[in-house]
C-alpha positions in Angstrom: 0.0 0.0 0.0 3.0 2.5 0.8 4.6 2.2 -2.8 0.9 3.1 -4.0 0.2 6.3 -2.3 3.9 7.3 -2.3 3.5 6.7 -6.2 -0.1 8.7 -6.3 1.0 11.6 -4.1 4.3 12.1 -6.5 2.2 12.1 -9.6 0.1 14.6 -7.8 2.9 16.7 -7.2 4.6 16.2 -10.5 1.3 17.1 -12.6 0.4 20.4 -10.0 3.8 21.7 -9.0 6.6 20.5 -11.2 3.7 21.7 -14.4 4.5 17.7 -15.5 8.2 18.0 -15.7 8.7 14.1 -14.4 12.1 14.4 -15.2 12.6 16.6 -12.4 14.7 14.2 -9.8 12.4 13.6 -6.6 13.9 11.3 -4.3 11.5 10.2 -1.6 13.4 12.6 0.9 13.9 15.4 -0.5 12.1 18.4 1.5 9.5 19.7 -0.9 9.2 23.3 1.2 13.6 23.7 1.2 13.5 22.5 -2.5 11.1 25.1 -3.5 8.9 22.8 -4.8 5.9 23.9 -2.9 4.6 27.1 -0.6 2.2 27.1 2.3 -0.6 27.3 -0.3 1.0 24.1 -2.2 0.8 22.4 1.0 -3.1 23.5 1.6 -3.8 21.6 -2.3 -1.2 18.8 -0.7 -3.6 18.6 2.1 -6.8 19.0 -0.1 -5.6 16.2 -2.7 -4.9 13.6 0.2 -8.6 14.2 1.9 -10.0 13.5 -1.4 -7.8 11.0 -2.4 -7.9 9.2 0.7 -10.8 9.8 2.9 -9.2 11.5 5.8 -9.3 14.5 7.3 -6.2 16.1 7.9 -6.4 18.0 11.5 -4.3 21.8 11.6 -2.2 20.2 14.1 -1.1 17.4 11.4 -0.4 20.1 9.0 3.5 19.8 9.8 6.7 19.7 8.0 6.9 16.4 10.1 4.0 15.0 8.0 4.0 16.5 4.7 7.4 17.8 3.6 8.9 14.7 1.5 7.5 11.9 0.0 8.3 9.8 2.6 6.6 11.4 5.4 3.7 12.1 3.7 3.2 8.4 2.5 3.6 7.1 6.8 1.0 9.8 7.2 -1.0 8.8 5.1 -0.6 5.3 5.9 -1.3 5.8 9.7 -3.9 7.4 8.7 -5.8 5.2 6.4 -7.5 2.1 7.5 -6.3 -1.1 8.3 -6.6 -3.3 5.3 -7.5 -6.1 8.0 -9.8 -4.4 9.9 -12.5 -6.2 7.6 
């Protein structure tokens, strides 16, 4: 499940803030905020796109570098988040 919303979240990001440049490099760490990639309204779409996507709600006090600046972090959010594919 990780690999899928690390690879839906970086497609979203490609597509909205690299303008579909996917030859830009994106490693799974690399700080999207330092990088320039995206701006406290970037990180409000981030936010909006993962709700949607995923059927959360994202609280203001989750709306942290912690959670959403990289790839990585924002695919364990996510994750912890979402739920449990054996909670059927």
């Amino acid at each position: 499940m990780s690999d899928a919303i690390r690879d839906a979240v970086k497609a979203f990001v490609v597509e909205n803030f690299l303008f579909g440049d996917a030859d830009h490099p994106l490693a799974d760490t690399d700080s999207l905020i330092e990088n320039g990639i995206i701006d406290s309204t970037g990180v409000l779409e981030l936010v909006a796109f993962i709700e949607d996507r995923y059927g959360i709600t994202v609280a203001d006090a989750d709306i942290v570098p912690a959670n959403l600046d990289s790839l990585a972090r924002i695919t364990a959010f996510v994750a912890s988040k979402s739920p449990s594919p054996t909670a059927a």
